[in-house]
mmCIF file of the N, C-alpha and C atoms, coordinates in Angstrom:
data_MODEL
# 
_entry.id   MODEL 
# 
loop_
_atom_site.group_PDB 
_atom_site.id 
_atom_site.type_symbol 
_atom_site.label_atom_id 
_atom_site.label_alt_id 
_atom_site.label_comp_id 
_atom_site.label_asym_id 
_atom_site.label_entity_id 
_atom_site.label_seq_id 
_atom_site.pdbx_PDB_ins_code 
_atom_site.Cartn_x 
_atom_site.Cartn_y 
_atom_site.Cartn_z 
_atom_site.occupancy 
_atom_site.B_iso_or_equiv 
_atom_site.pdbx_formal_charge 
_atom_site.auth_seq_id 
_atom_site.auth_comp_id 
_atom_site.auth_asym_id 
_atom_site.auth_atom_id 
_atom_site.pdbx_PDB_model_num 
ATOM 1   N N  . UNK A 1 1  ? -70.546 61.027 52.106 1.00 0.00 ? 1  UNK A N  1 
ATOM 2   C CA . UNK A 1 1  ? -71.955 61.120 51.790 1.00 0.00 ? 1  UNK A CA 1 
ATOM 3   C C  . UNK A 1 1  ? -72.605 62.320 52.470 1.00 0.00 ? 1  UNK A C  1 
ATOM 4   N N  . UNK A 1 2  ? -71.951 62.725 53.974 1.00 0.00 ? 2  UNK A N  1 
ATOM 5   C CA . UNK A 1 2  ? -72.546 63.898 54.240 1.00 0.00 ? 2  UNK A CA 1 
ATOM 6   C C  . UNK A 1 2  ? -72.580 65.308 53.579 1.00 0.00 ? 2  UNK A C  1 
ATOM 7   N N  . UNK A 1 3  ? -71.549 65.497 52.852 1.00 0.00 ? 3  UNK A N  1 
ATOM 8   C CA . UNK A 1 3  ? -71.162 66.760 52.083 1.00 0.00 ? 3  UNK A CA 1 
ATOM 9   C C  . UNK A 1 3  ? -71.616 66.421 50.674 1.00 0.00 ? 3  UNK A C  1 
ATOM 10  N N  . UNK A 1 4  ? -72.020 65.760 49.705 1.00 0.00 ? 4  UNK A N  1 
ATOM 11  C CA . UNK A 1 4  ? -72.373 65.544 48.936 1.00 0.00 ? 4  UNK A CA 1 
ATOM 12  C C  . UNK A 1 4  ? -73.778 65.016 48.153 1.00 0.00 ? 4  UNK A C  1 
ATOM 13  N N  . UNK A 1 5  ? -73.732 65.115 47.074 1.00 0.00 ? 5  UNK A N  1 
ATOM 14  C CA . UNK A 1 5  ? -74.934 65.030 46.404 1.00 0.00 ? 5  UNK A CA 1 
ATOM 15  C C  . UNK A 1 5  ? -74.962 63.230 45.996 1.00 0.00 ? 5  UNK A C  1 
ATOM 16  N N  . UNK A 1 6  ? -75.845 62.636 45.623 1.00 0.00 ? 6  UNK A N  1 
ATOM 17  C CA . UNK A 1 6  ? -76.321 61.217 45.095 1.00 0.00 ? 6  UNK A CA 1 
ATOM 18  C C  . UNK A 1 6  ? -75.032 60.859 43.751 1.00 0.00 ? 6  UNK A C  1 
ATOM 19  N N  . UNK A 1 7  ? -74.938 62.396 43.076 1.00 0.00 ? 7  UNK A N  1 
ATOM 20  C CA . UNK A 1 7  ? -74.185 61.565 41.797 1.00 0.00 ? 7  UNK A CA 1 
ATOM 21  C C  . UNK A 1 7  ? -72.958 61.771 42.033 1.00 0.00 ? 7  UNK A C  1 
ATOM 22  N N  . UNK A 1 8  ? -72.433 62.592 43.499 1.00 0.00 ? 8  UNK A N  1 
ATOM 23  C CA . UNK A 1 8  ? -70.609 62.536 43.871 1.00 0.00 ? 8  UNK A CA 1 
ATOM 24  C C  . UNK A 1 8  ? -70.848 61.276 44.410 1.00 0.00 ? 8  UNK A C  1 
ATOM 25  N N  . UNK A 1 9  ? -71.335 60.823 45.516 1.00 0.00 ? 9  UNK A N  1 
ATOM 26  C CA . UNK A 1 9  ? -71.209 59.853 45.756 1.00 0.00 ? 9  UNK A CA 1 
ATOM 27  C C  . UNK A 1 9  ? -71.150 58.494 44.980 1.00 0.00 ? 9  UNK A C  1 
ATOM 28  N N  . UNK A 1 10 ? -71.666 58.235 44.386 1.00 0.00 ? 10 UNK A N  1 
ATOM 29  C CA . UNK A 1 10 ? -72.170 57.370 43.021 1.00 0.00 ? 10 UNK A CA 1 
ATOM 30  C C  . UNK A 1 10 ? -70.807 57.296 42.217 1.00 0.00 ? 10 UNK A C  1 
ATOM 31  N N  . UNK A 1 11 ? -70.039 58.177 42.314 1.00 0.00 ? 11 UNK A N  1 
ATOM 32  C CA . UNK A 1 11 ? -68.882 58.281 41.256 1.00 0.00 ? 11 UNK A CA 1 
ATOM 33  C C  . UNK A 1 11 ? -67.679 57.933 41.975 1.00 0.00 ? 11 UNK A C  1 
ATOM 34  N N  . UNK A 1 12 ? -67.433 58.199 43.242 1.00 0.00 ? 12 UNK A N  1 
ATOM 35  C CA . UNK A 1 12 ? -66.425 57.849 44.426 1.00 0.00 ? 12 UNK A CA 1 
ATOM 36  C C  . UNK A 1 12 ? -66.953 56.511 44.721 1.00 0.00 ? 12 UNK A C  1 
ATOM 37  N N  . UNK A 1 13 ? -68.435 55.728 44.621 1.00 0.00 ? 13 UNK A N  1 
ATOM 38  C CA . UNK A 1 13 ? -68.307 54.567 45.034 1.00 0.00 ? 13 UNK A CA 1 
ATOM 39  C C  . UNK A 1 13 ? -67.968 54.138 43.746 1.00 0.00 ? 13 UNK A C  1 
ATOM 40  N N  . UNK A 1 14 ? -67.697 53.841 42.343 1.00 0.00 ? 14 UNK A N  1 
ATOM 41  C CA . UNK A 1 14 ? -67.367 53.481 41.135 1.00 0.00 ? 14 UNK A CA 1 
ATOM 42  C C  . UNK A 1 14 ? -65.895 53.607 41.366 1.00 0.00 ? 14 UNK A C  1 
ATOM 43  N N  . UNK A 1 15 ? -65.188 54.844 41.584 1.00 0.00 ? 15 UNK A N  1 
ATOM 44  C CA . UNK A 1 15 ? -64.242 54.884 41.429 1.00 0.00 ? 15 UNK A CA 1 
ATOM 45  C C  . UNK A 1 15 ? -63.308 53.882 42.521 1.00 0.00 ? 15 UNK A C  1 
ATOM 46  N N  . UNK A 1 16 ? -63.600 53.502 43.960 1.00 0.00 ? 16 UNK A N  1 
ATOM 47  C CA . UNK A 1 16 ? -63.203 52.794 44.746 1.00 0.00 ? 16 UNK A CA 1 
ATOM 48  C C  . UNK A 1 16 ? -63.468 51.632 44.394 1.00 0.00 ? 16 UNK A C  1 
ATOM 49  N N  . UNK A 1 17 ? -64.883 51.250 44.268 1.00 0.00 ? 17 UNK A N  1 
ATOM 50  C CA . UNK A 1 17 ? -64.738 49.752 43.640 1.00 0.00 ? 17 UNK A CA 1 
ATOM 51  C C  . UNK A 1 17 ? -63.511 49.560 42.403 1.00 0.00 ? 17 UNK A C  1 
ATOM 52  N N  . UNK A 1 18 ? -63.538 50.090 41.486 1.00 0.00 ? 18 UNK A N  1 
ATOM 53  C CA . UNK A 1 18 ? -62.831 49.879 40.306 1.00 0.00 ? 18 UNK A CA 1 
ATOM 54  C C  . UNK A 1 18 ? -61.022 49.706 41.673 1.00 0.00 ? 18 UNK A C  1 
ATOM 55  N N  . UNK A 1 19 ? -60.894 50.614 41.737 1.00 0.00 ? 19 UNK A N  1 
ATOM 56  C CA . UNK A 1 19 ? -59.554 50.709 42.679 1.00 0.00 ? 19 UNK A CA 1 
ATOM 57  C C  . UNK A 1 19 ? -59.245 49.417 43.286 1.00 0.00 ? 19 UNK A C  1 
ATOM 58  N N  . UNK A 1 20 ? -60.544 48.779 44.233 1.00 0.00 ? 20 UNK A N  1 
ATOM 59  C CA . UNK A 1 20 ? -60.305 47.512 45.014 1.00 0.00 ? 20 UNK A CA 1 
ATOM 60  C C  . UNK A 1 20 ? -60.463 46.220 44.065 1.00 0.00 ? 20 UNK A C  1 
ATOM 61  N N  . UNK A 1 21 ? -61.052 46.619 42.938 1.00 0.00 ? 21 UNK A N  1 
ATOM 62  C CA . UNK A 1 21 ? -60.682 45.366 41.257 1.00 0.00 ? 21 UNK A CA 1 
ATOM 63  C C  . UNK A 1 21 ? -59.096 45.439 41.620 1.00 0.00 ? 21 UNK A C  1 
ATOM 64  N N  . UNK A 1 22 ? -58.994 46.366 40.716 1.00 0.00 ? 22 UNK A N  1 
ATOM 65  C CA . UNK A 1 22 ? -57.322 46.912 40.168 1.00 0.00 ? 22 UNK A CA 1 
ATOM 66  C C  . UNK A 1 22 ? -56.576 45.785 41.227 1.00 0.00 ? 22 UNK A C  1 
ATOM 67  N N  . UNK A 1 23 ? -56.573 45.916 42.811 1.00 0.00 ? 23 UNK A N  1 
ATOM 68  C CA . UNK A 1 23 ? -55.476 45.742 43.644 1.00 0.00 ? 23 UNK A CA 1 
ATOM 69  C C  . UNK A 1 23 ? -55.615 44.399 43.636 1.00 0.00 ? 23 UNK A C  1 
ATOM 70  N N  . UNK A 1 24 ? -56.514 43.375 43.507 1.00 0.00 ? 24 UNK A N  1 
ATOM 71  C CA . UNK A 1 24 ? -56.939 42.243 43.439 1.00 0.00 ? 24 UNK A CA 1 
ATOM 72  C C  . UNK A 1 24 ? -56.210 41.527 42.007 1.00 0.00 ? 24 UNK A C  1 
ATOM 73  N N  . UNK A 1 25 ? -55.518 42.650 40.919 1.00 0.00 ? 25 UNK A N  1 
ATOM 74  C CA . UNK A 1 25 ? -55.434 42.054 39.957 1.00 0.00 ? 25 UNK A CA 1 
ATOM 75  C C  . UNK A 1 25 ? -54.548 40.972 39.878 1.00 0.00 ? 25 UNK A C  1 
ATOM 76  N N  . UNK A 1 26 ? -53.448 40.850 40.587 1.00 0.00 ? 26 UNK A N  1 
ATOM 77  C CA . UNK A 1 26 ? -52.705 39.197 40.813 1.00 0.00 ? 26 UNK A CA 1 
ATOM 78  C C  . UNK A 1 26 ? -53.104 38.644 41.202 1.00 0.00 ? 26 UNK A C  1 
ATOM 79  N N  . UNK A 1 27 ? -54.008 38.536 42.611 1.00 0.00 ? 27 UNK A N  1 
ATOM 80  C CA . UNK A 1 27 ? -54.627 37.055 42.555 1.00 0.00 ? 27 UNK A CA 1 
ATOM 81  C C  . UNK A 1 27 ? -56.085 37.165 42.037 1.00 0.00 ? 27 UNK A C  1 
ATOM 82  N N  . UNK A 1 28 ? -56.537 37.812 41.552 1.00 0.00 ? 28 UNK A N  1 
ATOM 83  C CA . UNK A 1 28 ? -57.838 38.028 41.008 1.00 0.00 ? 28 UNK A CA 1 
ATOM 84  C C  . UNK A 1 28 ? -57.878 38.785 39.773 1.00 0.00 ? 28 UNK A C  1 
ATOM 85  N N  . UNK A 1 29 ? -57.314 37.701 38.398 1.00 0.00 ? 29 UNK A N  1 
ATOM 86  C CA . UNK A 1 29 ? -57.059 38.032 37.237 1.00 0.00 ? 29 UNK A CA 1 
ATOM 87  C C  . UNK A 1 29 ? -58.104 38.047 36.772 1.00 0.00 ? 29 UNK A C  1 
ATOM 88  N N  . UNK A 1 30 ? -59.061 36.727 36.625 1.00 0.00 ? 30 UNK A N  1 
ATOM 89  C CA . UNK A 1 30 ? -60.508 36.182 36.130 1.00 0.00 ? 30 UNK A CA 1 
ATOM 90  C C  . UNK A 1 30 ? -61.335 37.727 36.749 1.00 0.00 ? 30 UNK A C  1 
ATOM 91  N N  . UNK A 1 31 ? -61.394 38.005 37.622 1.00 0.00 ? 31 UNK A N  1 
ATOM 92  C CA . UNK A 1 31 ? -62.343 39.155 38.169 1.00 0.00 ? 31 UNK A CA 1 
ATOM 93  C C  . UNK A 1 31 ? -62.174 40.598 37.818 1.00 0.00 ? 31 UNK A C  1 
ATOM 94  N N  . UNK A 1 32 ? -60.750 40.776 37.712 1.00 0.00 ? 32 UNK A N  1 
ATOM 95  C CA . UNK A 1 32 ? -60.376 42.122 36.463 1.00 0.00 ? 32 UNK A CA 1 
ATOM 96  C C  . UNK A 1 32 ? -61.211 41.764 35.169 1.00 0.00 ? 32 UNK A C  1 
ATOM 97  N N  . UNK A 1 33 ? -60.357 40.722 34.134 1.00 0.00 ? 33 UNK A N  1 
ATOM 98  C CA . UNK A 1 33 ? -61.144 40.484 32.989 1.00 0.00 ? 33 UNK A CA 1 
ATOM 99  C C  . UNK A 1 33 ? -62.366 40.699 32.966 1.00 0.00 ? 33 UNK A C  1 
ATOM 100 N N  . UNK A 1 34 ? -63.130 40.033 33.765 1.00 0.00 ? 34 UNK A N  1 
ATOM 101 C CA . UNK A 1 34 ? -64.353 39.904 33.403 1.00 0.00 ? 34 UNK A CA 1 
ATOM 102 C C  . UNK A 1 34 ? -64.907 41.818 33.643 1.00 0.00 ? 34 UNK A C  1 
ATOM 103 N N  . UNK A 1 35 ? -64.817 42.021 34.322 1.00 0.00 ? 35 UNK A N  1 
ATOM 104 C CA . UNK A 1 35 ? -65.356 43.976 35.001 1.00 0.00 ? 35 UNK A CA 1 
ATOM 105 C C  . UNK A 1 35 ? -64.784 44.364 33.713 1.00 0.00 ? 35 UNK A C  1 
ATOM 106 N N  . UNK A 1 36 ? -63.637 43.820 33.262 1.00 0.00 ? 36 UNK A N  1 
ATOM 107 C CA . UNK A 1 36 ? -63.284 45.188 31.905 1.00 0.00 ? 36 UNK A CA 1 
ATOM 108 C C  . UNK A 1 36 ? -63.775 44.995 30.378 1.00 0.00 ? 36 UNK A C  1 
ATOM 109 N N  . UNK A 1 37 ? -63.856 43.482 30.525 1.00 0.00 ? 37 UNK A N  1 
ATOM 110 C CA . UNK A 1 37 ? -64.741 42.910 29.123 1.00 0.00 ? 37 UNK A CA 1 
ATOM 111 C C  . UNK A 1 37 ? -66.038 42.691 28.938 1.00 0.00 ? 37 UNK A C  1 
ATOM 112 N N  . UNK A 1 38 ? -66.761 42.780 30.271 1.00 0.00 ? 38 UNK A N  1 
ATOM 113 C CA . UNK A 1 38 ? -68.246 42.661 30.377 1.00 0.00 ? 38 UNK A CA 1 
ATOM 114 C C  . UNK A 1 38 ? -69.158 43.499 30.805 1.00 0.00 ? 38 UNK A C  1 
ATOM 115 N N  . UNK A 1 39 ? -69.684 44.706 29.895 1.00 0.00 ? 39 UNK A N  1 
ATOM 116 C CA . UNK A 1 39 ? -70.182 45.715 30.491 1.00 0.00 ? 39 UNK A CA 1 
ATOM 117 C C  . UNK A 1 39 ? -71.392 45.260 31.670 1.00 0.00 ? 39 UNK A C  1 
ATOM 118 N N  . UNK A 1 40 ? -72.301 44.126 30.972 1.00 0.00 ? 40 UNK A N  1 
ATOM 119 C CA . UNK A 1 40 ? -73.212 44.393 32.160 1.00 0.00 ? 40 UNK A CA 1 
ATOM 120 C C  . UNK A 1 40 ? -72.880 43.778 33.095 1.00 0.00 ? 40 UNK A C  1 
ATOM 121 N N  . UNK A 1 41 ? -71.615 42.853 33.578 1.00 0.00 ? 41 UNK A N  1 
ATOM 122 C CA . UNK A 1 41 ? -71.287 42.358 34.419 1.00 0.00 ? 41 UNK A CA 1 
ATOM 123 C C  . UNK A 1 41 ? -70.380 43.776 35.143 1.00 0.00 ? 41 UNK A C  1 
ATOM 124 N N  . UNK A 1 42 ? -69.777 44.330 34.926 1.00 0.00 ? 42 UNK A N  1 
ATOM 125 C CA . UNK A 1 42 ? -69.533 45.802 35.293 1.00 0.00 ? 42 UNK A CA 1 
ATOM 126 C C  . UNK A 1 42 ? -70.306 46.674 36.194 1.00 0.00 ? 42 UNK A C  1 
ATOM 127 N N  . UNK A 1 43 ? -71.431 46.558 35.319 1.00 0.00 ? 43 UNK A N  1 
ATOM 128 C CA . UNK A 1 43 ? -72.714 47.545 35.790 1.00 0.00 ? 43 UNK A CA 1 
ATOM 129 C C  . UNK A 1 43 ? -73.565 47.066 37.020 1.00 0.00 ? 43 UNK A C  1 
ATOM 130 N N  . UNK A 1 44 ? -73.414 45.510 37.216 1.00 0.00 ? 44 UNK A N  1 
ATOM 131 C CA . UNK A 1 44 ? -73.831 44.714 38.088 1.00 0.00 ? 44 UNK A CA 1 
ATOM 132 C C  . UNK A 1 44 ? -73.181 45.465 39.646 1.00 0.00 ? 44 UNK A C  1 
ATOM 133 N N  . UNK A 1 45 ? -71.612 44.428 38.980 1.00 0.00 ? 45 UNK A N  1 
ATOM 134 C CA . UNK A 1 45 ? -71.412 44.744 40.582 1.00 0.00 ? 45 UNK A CA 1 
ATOM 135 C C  . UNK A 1 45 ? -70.704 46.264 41.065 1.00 0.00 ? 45 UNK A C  1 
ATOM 136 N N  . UNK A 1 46 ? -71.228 46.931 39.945 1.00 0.00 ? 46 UNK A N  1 
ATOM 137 C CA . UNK A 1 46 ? -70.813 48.853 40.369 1.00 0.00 ? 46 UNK A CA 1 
ATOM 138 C C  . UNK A 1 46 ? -71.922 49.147 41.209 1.00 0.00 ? 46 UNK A C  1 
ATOM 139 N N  . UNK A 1 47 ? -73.663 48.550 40.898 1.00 0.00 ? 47 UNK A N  1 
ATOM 140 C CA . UNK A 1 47 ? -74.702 49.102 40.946 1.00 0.00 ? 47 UNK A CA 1 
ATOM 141 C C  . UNK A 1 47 ? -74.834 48.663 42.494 1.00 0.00 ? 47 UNK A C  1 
ATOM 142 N N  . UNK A 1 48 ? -74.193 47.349 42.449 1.00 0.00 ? 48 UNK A N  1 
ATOM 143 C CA . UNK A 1 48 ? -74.227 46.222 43.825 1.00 0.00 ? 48 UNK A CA 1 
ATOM 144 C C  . UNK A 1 48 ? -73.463 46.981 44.822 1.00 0.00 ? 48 UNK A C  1 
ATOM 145 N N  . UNK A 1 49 ? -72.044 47.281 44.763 1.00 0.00 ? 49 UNK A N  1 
ATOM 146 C CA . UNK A 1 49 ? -71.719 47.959 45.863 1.00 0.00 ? 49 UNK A CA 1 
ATOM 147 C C  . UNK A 1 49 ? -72.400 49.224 46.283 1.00 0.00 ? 49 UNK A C  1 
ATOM 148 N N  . UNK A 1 50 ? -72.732 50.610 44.987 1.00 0.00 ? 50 UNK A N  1 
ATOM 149 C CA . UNK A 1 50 ? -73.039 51.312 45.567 1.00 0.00 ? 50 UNK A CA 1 
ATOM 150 C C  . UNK A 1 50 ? -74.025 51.443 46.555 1.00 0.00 ? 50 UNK A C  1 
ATOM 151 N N  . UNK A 1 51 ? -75.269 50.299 45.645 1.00 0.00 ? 51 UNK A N  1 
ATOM 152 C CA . UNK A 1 51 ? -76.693 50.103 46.407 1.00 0.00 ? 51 UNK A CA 1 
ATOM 153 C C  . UNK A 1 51 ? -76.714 49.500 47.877 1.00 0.00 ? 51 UNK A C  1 
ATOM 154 N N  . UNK A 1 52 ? -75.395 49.279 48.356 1.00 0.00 ? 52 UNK A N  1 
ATOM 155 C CA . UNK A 1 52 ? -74.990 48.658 49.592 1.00 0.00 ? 52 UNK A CA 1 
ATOM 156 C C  . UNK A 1 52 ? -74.485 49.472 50.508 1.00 0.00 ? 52 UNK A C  1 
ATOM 157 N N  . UNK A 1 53 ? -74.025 50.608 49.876 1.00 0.00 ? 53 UNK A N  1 
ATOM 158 C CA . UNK A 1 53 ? -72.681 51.395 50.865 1.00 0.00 ? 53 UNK A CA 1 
ATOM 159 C C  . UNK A 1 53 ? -73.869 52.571 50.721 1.00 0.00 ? 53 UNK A C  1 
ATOM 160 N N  . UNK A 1 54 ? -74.559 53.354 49.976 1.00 0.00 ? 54 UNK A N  1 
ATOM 161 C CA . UNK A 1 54 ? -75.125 54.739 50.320 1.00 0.00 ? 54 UNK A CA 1 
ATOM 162 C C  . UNK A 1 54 ? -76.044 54.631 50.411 1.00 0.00 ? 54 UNK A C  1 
ATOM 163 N N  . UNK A 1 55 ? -75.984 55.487 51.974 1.00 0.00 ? 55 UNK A N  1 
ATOM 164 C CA . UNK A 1 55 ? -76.836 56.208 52.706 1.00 0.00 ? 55 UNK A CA 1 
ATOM 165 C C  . UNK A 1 55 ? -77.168 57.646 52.793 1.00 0.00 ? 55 UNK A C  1 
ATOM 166 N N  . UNK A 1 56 ? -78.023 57.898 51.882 1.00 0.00 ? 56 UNK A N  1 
ATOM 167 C CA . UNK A 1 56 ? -78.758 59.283 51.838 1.00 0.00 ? 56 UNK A CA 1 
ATOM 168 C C  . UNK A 1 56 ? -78.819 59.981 52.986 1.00 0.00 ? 56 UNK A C  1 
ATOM 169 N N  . UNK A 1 57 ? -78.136 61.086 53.121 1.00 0.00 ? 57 UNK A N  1 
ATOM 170 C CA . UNK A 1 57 ? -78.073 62.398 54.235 1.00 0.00 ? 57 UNK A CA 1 
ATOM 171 C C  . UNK A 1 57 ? -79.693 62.372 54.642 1.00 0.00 ? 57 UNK A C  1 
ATOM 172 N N  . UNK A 1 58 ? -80.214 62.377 55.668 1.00 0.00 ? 58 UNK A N  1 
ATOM 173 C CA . UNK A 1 58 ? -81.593 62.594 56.098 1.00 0.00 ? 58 UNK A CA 1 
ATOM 174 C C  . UNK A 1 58 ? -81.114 64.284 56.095 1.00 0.00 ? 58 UNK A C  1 
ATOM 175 N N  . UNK A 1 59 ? -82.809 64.603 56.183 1.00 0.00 ? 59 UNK A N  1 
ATOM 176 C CA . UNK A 1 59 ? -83.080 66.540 56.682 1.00 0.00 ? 59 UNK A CA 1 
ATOM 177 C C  . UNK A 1 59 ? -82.984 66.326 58.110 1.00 0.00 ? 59 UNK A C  1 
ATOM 178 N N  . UNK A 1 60 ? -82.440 67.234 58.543 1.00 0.00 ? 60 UNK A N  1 
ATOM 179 C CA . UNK A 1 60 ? -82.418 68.064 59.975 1.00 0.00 ? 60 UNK A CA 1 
ATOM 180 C C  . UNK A 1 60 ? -83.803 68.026 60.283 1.00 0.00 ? 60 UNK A C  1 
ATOM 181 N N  . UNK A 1 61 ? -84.476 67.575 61.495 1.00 0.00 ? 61 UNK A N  1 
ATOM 182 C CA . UNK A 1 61 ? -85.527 67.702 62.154 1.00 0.00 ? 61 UNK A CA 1 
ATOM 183 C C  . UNK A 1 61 ? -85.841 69.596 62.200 1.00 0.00 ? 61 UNK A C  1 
ATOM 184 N N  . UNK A 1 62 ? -86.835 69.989 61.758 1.00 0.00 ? 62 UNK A N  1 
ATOM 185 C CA . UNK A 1 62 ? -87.427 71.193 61.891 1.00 0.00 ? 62 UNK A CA 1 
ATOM 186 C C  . UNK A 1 62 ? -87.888 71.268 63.635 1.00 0.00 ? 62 UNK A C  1 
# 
């Protein structure tokens, strides 16, 4: 998050969530399905982690 802009970040937290689905997929079959067949259930918990994990770079004190 320090080197980057709102929409790299945004795309690395999508892409990791999706990753930590994926690894879950044997014992967490029901929870794949549902993320790949349910867009707004998708959009939920993509929107949910990111809105949890980023923290906007503050400005440098002048």
């Amino acid at each position: 998050m320090r080197f980057s802009d709102k929409q790299n970040a945004r795309a690395e937290s999508d892409r990791a969530t999706t990753a930590a689905i994926l690894a879950t997929m044997s014992s967490g079959i029901e929870l794949y399905r549902e993320v790949h067949s349910n867009e707004s259930f998708r959009k939920w918990i993509l929107d949910m982690v990111f809105n949890a994990t980023y923290d906007p770079p503050r400005a440098a004190p002048l």
